[in-house]
Structures are given as C-alpha cells and as structure tokens.
C-alpha positions, -999 to +999 in steps of 0.1 A: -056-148+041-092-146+052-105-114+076-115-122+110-148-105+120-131-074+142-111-071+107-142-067+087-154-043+107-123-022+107-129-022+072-162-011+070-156+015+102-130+029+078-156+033+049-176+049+070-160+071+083-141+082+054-172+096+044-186+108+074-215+089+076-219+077+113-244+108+114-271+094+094-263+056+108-284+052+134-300+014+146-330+022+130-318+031+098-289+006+095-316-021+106-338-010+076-309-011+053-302-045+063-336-056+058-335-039+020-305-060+018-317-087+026-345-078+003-324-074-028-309-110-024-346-127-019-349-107-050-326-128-073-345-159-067-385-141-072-404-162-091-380-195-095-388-230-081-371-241-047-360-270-069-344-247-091-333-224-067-299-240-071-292-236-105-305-202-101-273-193-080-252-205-102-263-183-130-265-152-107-235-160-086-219-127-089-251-110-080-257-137-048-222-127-032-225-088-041-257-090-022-252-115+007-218-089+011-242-059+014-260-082+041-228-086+055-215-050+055-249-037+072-243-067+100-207-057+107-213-022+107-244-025+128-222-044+155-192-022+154-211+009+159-234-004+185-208-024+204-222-053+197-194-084+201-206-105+168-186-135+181-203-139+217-235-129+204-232-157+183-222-183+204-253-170+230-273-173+199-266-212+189-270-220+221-305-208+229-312-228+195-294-261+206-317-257+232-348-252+212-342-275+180-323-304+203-312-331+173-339-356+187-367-334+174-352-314+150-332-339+129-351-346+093-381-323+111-387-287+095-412-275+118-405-247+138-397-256+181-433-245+189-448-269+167-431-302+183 
C-alpha cells in the first residue's frame, strides 16, 4: 500500500522527533540540506552524456532512489514543520505554470515562458 503525503510526513515528523532534532531544523537549514540533496543526486550523473544519462540510472539505480528519497525526506519535512499543505501548494503551483507554458507554446518548445 502506497503512503499518502500527510503519511510520509508522519513518518519523517516521527524520525525527527525521536531524535530531537526540530532544534537545529530551521527553514534555512532544512532549505540548504535540500539543496545538498539535491546536489548529491546531480552528482550521480557528473560528467556523463544526456544521451547516456539513461543508462546511467540504470546502473546507479539504487543510488538515484536513496538520493531523490533524501530530496524527498527534506521536502516533506520542510512542509510539515512549516505548515506548509504539500497538496494545495501543489495544485497552486501547476496552475500558475498551465498558465505560463499554455500547450500551444510549450508543446515540442524547451524554452523557458519568457522567451516565447
């Protein structure tokens, strides 16, 4: 049975506060430690080809997931602690980019909104 999000971040809550930790979790840090996350997952792929990129995950896959999970983890636990309703946010969030990448422009187009 898969998690929902609140569910996930029961879990991580639980983690950390198991350990006491909320004390050192501030938005600053927890938004640095996502970034180093997301840091050590660009890291898997340093110095491949985007056309080998692929086959790349593949041979790292258990590295990818632990990693994208860390990016994970920091996101959840970010949200929880800072009230931050993942599931709204998100739908505000695709919205706004319906809005700015509308499937007329956007489709087969990888320029970024300001460009077009």
């Amino acid at each position: 049975m898969e998690k929902t999000i609140k569910e996930m971040q029961d879990t991580v809550l639980k983690f950390v506060d198991e350990r006491n930790w909320r004390q050192f979790q501030t938005p600053k840090n927890m938004s640095m430690y996502l970034s180093i996350e997301a840091a050590e997952l660009m890291e898997l792929f340093l110095w491949c080809e985007s056309s080998t990129s692929k086959e790349t995950l593949e041979e790292k896959r258990t590295d990818v997931e632990h990693e994208l999970v860390d990016v994970l983890y920091w996101v959840l636990n970010f949200a929880a602690q800072n009230n931050i309703n993942l599931s709204q946010a998100f739908e505000r969030k695709m919205e706004l980019n319906r809005k700015k990448y509308p499937v007329d422009k956007a489709k087969d187009n990888s320029k970024k909104y300001t460009e077009y």
